[in-house]
BAKENU-462701 format. One record per residue: residue number from 1; residue in one letter; x, y, z of N, C-alpha, C in turn. Coordinates in nm, 4 decimals. Each point is the difference from the previous one (the first is absolute). Layout:
    i  aa      n.xx      n.yy      n.zz     ca.xx     ca.yy     ca.zz      c.xx      c.yy      c.zz
  NUM   A         X         Y         Z         X         Y         Z         X         Y         Z
...
This chain:
    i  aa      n.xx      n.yy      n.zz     ca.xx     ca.yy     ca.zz      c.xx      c.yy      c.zz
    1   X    1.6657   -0.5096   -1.0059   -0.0971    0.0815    0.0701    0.0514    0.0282    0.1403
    2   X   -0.0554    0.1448    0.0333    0.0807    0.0462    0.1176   -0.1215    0.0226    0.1213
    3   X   -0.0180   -0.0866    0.1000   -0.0998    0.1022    0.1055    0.1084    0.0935    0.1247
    4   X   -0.0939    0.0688   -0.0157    0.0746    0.1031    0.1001   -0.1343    0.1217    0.0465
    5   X    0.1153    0.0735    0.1276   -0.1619    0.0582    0.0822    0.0355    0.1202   -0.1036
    6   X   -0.1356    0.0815    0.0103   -0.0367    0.0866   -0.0542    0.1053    0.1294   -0.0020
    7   X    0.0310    0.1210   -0.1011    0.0466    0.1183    0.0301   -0.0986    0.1137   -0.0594
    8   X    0.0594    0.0931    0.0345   -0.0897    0.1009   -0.0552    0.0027    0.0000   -0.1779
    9   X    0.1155   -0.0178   -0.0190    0.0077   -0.0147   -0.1655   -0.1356   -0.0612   -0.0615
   10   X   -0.0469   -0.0900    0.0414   -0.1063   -0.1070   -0.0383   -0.1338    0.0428    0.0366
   11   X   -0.0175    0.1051    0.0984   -0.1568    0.0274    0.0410   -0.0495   -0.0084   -0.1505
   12   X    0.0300    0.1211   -0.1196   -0.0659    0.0398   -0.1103   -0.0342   -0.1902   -0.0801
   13   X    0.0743   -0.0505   -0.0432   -0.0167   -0.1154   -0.0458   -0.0952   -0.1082    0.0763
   14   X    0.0029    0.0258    0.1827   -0.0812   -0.0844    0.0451   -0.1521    0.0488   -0.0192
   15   X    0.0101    0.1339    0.0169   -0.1513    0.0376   -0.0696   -0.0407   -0.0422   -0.1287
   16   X    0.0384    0.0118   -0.0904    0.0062   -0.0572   -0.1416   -0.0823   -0.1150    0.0258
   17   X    0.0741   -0.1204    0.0529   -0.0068   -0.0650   -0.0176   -0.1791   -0.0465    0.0936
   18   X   -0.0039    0.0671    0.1073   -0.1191   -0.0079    0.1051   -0.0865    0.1070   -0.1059
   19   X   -0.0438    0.0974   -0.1255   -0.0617    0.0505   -0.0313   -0.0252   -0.1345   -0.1094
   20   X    0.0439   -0.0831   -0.0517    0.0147   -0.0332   -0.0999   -0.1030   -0.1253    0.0607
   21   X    0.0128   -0.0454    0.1070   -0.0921   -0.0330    0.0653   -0.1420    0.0547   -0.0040
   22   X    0.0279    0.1033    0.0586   -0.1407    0.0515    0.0255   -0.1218    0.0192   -0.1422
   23   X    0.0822    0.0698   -0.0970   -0.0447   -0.0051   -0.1369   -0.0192   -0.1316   -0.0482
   24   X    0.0454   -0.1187    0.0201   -0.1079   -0.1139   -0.0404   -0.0886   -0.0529    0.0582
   25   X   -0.0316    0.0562    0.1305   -0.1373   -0.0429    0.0700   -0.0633   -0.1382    0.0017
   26   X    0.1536   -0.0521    0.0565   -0.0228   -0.1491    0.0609    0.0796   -0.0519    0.1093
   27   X    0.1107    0.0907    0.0260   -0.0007   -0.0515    0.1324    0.0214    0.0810    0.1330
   28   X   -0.0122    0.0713    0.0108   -0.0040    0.1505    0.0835   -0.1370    0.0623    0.0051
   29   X   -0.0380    0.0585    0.1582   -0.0749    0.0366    0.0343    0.0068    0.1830   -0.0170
   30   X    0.0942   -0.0042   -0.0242    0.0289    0.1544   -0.0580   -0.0580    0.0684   -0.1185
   31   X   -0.0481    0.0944   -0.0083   -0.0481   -0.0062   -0.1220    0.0278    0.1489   -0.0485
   32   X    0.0730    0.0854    0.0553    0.0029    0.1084   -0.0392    0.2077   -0.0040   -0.0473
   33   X    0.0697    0.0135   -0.1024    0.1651    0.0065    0.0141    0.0401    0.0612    0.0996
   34   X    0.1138   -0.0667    0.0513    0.0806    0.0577    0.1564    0.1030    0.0823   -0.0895
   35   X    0.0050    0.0984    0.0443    0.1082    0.0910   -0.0118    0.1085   -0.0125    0.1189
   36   X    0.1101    0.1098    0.0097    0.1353    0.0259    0.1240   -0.0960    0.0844    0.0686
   37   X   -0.0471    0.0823   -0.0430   -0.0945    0.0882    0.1594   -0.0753   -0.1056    0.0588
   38   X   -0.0540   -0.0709   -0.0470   -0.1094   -0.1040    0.0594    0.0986   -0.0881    0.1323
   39   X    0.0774   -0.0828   -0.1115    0.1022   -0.0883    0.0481    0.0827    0.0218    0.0855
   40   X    0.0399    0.1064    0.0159    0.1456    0.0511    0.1159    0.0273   -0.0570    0.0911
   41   X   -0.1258    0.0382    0.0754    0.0262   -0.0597    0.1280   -0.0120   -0.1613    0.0058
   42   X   -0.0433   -0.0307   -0.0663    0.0027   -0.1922   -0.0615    0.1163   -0.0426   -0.0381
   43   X    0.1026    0.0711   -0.0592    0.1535   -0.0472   -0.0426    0.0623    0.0707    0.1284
   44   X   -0.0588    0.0649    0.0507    0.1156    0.0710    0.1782   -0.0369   -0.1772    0.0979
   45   X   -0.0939    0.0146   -0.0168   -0.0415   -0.1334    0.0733    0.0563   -0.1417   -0.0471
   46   X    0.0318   -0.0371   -0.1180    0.0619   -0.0708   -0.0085    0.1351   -0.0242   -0.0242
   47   X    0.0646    0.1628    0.0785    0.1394   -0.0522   -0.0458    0.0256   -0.0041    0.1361
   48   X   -0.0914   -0.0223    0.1175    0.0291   -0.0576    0.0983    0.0278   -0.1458    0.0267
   49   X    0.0652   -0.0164    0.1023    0.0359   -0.1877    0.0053   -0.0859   -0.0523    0.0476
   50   X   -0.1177    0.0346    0.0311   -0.0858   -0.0628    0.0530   -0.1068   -0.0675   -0.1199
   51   X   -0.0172    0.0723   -0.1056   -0.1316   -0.0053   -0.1073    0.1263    0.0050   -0.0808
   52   X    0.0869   -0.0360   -0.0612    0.0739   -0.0063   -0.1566   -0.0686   -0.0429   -0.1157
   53   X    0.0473    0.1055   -0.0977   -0.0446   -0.0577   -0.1081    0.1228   -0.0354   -0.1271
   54   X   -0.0132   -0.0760   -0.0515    0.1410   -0.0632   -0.0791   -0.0413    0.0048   -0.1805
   55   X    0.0492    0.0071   -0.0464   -0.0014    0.0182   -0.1390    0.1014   -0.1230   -0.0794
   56   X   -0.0547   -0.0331   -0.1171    0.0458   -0.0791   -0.0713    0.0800    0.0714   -0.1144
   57   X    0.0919   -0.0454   -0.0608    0.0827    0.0602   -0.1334    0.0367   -0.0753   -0.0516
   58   X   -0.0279   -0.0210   -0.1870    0.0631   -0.0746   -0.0970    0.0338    0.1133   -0.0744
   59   X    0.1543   -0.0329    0.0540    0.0938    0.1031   -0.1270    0.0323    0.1213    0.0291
   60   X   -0.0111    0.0397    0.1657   -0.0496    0.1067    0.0526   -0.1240    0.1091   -0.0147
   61   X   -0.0612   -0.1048   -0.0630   -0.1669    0.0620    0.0255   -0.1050   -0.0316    0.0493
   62   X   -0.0697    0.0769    0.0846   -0.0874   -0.0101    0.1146   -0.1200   -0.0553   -0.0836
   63   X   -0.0411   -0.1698    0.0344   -0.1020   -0.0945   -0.0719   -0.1252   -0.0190    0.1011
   64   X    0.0415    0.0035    0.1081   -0.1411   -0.0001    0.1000    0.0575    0.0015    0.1341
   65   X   -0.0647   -0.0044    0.1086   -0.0004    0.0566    0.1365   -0.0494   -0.0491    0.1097
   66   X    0.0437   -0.0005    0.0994   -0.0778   -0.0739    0.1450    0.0063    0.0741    0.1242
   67   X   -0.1325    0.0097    0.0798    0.0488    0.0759    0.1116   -0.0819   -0.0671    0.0907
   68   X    0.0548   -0.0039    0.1345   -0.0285   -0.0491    0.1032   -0.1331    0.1265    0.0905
   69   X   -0.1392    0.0254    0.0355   -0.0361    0.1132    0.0605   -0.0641   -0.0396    0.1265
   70   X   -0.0067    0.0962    0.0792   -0.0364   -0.0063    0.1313   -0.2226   -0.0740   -0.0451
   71   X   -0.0049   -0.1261    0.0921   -0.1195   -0.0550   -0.0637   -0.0770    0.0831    0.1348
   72   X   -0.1563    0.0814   -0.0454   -0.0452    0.0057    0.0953    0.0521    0.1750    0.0897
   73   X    0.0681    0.0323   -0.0910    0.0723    0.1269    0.1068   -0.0587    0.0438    0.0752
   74   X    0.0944   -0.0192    0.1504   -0.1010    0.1123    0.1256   -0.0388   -0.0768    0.0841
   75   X   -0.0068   -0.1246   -0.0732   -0.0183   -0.0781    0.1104    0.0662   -0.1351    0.0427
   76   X    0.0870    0.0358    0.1039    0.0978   -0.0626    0.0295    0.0111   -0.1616    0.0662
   77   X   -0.0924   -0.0591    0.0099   -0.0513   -0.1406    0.0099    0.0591   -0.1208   -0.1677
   78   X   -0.0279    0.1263   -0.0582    0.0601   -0.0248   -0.1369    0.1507   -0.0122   -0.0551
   79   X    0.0752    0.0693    0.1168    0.1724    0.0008   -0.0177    0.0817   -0.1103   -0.0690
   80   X   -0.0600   -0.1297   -0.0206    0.0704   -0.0554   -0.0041   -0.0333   -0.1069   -0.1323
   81   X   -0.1186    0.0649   -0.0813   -0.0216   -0.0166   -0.1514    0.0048    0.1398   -0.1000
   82   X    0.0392   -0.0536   -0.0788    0.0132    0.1048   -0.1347   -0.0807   -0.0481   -0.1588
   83   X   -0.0598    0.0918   -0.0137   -0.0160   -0.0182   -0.1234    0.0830    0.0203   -0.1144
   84   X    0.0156   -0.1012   -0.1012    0.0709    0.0035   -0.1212   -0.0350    0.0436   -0.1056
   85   X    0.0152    0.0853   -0.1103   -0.0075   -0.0107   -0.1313    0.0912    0.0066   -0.0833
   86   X   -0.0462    0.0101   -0.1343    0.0861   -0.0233   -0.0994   -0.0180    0.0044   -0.1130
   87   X    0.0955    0.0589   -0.1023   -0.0681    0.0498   -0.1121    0.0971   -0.0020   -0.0679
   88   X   -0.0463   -0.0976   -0.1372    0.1497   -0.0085   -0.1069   -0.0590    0.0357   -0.1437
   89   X    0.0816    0.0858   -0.1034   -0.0505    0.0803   -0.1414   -0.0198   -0.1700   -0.0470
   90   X   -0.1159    0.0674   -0.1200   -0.0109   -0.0861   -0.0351    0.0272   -0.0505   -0.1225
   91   X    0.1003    0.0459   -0.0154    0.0855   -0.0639   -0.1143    0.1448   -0.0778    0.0882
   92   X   -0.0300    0.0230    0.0812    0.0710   -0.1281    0.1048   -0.0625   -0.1149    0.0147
   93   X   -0.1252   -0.0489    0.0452   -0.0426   -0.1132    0.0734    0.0200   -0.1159   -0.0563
   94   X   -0.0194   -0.0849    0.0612    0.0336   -0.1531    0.0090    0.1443    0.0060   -0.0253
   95   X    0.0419    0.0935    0.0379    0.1943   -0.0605   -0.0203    0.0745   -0.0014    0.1366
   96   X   -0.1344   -0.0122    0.1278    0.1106   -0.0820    0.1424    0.0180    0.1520    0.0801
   97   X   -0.0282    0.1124   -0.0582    0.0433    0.1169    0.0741   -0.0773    0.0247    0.1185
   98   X   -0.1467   -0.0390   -0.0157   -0.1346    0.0244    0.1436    0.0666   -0.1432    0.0557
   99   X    0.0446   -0.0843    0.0000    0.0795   -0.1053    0.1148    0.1091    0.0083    0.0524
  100   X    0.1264    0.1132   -0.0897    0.0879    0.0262    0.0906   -0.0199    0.1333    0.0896
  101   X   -0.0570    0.0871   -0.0504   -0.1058    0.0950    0.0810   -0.0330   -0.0130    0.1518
  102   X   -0.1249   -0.1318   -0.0472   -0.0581   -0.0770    0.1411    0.1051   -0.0930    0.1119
  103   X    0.0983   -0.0306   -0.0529    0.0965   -0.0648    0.0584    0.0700    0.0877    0.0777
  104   X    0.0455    0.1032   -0.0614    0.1011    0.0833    0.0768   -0.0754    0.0974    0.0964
  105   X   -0.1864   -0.0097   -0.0191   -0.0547    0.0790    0.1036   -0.0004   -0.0585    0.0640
  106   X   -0.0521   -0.1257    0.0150   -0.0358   -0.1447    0.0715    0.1521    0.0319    0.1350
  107   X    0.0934   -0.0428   -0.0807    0.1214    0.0042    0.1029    0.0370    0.1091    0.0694
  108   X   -0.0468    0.0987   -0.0638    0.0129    0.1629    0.0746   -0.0944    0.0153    0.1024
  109   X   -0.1232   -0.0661   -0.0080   -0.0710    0.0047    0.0807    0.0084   -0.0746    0.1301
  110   X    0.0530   -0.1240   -0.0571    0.0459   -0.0766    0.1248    0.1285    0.0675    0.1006
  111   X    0.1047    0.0436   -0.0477    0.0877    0.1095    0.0467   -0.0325    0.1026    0.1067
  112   X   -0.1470    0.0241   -0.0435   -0.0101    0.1717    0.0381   -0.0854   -0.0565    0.1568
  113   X   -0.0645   -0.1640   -0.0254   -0.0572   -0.0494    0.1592   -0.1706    0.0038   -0.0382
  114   X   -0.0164    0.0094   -0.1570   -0.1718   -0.0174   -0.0350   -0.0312   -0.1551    0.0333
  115   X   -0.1194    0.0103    0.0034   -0.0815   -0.1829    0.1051   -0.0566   -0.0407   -0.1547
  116   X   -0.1091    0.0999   -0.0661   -0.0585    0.0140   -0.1148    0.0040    0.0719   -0.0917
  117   X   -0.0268   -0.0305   -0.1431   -0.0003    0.0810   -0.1188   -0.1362   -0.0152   -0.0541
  118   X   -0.0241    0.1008   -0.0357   -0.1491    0.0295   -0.0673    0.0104    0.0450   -0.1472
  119   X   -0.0481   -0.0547   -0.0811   -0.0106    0.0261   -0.1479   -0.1664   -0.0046   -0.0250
  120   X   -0.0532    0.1343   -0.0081   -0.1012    0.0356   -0.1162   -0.0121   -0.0384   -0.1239
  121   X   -0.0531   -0.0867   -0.0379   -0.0298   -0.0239   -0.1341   -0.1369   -0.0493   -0.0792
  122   X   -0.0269    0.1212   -0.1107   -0.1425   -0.0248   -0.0948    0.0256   -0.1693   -0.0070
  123   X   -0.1368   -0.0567    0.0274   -0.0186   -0.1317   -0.0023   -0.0278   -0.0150   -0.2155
  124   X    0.0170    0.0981   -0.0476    0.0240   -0.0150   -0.1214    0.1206    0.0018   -0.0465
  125   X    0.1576    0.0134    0.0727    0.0868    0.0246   -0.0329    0.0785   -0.1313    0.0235
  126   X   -0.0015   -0.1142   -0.0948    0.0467   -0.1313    0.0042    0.1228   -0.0105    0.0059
  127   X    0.1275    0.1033   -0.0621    0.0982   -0.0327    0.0037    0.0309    0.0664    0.1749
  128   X   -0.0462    0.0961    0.0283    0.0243    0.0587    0.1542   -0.0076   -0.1492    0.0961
  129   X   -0.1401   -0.0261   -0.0334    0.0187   -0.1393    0.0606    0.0717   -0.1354    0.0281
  130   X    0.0401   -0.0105   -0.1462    0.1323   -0.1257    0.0005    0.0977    0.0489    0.1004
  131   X    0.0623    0.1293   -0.0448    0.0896    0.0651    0.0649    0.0178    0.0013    0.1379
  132   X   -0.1419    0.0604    0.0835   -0.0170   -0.0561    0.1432    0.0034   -0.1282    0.0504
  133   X   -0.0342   -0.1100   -0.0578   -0.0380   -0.1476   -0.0449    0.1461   -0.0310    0.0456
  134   X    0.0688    0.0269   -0.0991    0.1112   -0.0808   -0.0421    0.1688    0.0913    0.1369
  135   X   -0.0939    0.0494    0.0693    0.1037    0.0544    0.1240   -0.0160   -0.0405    0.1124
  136   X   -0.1555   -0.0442    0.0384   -0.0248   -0.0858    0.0905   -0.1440    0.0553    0.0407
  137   X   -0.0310    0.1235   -0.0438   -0.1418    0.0487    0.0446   -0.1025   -0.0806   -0.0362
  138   X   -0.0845    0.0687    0.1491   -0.1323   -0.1088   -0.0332   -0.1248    0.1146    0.0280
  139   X   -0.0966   -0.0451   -0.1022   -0.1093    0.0917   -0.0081   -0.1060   -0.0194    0.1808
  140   X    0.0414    0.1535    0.0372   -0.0340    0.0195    0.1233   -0.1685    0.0901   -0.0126
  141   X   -0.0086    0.0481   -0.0639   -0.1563    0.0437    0.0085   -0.0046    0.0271   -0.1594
  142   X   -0.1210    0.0641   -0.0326   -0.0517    0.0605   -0.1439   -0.1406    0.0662    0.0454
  143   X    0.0168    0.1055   -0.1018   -0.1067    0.0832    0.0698   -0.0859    0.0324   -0.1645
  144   X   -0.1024   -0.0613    0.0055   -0.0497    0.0563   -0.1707   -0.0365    0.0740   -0.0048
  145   X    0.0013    0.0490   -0.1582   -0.0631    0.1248   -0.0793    0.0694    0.1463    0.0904
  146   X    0.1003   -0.0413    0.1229    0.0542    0.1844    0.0487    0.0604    0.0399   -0.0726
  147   X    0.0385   -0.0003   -0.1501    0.0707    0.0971   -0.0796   -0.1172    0.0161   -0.1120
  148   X    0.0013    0.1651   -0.0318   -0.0424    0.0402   -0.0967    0.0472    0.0620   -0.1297
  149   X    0.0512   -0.0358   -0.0932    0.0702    0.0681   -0.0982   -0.1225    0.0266   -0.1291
  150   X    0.0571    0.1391    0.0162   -0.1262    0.0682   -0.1211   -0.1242   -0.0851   -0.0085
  151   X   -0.0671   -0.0681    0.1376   -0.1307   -0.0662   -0.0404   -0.0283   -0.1612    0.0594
  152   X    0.1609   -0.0332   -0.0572    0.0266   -0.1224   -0.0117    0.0284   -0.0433    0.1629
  153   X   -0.0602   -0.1397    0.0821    0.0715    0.0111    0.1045    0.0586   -0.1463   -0.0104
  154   X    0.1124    0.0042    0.1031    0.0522   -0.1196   -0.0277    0.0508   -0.0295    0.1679
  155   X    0.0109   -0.1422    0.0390    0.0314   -0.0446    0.1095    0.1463    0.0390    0.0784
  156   X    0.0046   -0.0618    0.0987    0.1650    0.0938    0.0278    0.0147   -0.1526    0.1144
  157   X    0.1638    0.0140   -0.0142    0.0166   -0.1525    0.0632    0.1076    0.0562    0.1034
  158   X   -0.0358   -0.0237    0.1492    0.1760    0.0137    0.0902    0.0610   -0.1456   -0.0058
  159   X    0.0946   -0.0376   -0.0773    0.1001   -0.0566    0.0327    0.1172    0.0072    0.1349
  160   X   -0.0009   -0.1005    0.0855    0.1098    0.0191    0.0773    0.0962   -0.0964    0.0587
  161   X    0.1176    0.0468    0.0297    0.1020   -0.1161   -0.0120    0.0480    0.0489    0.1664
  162   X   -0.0058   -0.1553    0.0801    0.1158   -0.0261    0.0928    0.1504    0.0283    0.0027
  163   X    0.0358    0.1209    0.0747    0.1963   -0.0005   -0.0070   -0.0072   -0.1028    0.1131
  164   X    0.1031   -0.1219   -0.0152    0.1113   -0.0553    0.0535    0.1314    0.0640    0.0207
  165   X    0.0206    0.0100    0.1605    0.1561    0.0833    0.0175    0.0978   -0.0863   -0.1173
């Protein structure tokens, strides 16, 4: 398995893989499919060094994704945390790919001079959780019932982790 930062080759597959998300309506607050008109300026933004986003490959194929985003944009008190996500197909999971993912953001982040990392996560989404768990995050607030999917609402958890230079 290969991580590496993002190219344009991969936008189409990283959507894939973030629609594929959205269509099972469990862990994304999104609810409508992201298209390249939508997205553009979201992959211009992360092929900056500041917000990177890195991609995973078994076999040279794009399995899931990580990007570092400005937490809070606009307001600059905030400079010095980022929010994380992450999103792996799921005919990938449990095979270690959302930990080398989080690792290589983790260290990218420390690189780039972030204090904190912020991870969003449905307090229904148990494996999201190990995942944060098992990197060093610690459940920093939860806010119930703010997500609504078709009806259904479900809790939402900020996870956040201390960078050490």
């Amino acid at each position: 398995m290969n991580v590496r930062l993002v190219e344009e080759k991969d936008y189409g597959r990283v959507l894939e893989i973030l629609n594929e998300e959205i269509a099972a309506r469990k862990f994304t607050a999104q609810l409508s499919p992201a298209t390249m008109t939508m997205r553009k300026d979201w992959f211009i933004h992360h092929s900056a060094p500041r917000h990177p986003m890195f991609v995973a490959e078994v076999d040279g194929y794009v399995v899931g994704w990580v990007t570092l985003t400005e937490f809070r944009a606009g307001r600059e008190g905030f400079r010095f945390t980022s929010e994380i996500s992450y999103y792996i197909d799921s005919r990938f999971h449990r095979q270690g790919i959302g930990s080398m993912l989080m690792q290589r953001a983790i260290d990218e982040a420390r690189e780039i001079g972030f204090r904190n990392l912020v991870a969003v996560v449905f307090d229904t989404n148990l494996s999201s959780r190990k995942l944060v768990k098992k990197h060093g995050f610690r459940l920093w607030g939860h806010m119930p019932d703010a997500v609504d999917i078709d009806g259904k609402t479900i809790g939402c958890d900020y996870w956040g982790l201390k960078i050490e230079k």
